[in-house]
Every structure is written in C-alpha cells, then in structure tokens.
C-alpha positions in Angstrom: -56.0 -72.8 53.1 -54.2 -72.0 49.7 -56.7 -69.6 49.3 -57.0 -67.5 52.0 -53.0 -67.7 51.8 -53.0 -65.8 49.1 -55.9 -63.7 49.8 -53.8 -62.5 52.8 -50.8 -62.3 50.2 -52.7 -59.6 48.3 -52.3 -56.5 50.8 -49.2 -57.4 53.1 -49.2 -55.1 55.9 -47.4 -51.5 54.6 -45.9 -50.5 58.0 -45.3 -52.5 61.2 -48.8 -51.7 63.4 -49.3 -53.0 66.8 -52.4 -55.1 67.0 -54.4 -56.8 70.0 -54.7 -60.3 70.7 -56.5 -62.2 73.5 -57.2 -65.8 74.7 -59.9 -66.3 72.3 -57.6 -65.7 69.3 -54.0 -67.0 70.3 -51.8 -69.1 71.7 -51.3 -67.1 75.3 -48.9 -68.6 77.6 -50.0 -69.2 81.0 -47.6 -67.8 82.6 -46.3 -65.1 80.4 -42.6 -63.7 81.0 -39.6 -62.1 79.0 -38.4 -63.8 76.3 -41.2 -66.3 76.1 -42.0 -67.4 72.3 -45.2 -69.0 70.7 -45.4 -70.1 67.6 -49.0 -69.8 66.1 -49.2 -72.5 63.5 -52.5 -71.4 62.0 -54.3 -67.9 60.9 -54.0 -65.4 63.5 -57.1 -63.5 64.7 -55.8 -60.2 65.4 -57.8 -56.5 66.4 -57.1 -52.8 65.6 -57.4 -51.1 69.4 -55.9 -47.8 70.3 -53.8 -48.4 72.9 -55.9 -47.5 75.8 -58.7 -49.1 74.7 -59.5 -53.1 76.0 -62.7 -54.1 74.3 -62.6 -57.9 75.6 -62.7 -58.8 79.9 -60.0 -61.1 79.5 -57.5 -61.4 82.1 -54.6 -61.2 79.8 -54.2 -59.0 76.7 -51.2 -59.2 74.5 -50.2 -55.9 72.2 -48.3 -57.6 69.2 -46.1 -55.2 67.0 -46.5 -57.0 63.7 -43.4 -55.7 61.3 -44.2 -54.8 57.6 -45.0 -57.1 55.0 -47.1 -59.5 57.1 -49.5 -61.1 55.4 -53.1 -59.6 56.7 -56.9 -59.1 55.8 -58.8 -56.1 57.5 -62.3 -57.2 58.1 -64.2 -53.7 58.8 -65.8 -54.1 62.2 -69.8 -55.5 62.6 -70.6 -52.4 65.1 -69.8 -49.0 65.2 -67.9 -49.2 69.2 -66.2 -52.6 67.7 -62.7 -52.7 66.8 -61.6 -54.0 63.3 -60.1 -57.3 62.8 -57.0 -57.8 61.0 -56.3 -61.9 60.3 -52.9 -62.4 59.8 -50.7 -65.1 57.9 -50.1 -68.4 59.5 -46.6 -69.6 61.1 -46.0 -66.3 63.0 -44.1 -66.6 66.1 -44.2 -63.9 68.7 -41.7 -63.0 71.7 -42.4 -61.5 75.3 -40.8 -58.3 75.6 -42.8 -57.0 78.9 -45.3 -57.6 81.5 -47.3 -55.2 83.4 -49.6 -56.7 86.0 -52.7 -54.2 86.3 -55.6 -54.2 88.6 -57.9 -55.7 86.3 -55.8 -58.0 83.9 -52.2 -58.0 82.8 -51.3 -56.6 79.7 -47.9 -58.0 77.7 -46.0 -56.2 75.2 -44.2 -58.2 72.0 -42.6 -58.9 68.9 -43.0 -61.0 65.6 -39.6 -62.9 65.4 -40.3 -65.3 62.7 -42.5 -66.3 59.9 -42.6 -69.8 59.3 -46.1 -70.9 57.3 -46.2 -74.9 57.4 -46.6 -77.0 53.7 -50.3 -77.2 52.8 
C-alpha cells in the first residue's frame, strides 16, 4: 500500500474534476440524501465520463467533484467507447449535495470534504 501511496503522490490532481463512481467502486449509501457522508477507507476507483454519458446500468451513479491536489493515477481506458479510470488516494470522504431521481436510475451530486488516509 506504501507504494501505490506514493505512486498516486506523484501527479496529485491539478484542478478539482468531477469524476463518476458507482456501486462497483464505492461505498454508496442505500438510501442516499443531503448531507449524507461516506468515508472510503481504501483506494478509490473512480471514471472520467462527460456528464451526460452513463457507461455502467447501475441504479445509482454518484458524480464526485474531487478538489485539487488529490492524490490520483489515470489508467488510459482498455477500449476505445470506455471511459478512463482515475484511482484516487485512500481516506477520502464524500458529502451528498443532491439527488435527482430519473427514470432509469438516480443520479447524486457531491463533494470531497476530508482526506484522512489511515497508518499503514
């Protein structure tokens, strides 16, 4: 884990970017409201969508605003229609700003708040 900690150390993220996450790669709350916080412990799996663009059917997708300075590696996508994947630092924790229940899934809007990366 020291390792890819300061892999991801090398190239901190220069602006804040939104990214995508889903089920597969975080901690989503069930039921997902305002002012709800998670605290991801580990690495993050994170994607590089435009905004309109939902390349997983999951039933809830999360669009993270990650501030600059995060700790990230880009991992160039495996097919051309595939976003890329940004892994992000451990010990972020995220807030709820909005929900929008759409037809076909819900999609949340949110925040870093805090880094806090555990002791190795």
């Amino acid at each position: 884990m020291a390792l890819i900690d300061s892999a991801l150390a090398v190239r901190p993220t220069v602006d804040p970017i939104v990214v995508t996450l889903t089920g597969a790669s975080a901690r989503i709350p069930d039921d997902p409201a305002p002012g709800t916080r998670t605290f991801e412990p580990s690495f993050l799996t994170s994607y590089l969508t435009g905004k309109d663009y939902r390349p997983f059917p999951q039933a809830t997708v999360v669009r993270l605003l990650i501030p600059e300075g995060t700790p990230a590696l880009f991992q160039e996508p495996a097919l051309p229609d595939n976003p890329g994947t940004l892994l992000l630092g451990r010990g972020i924790e995220w807030e709820i700003d909005r929900v929008v229940t759409l037809p076909d899934h819900t999609l949340v809007t949110a925040h870093v708040v805090a880094r806090r990366p555990g002791d190795l």
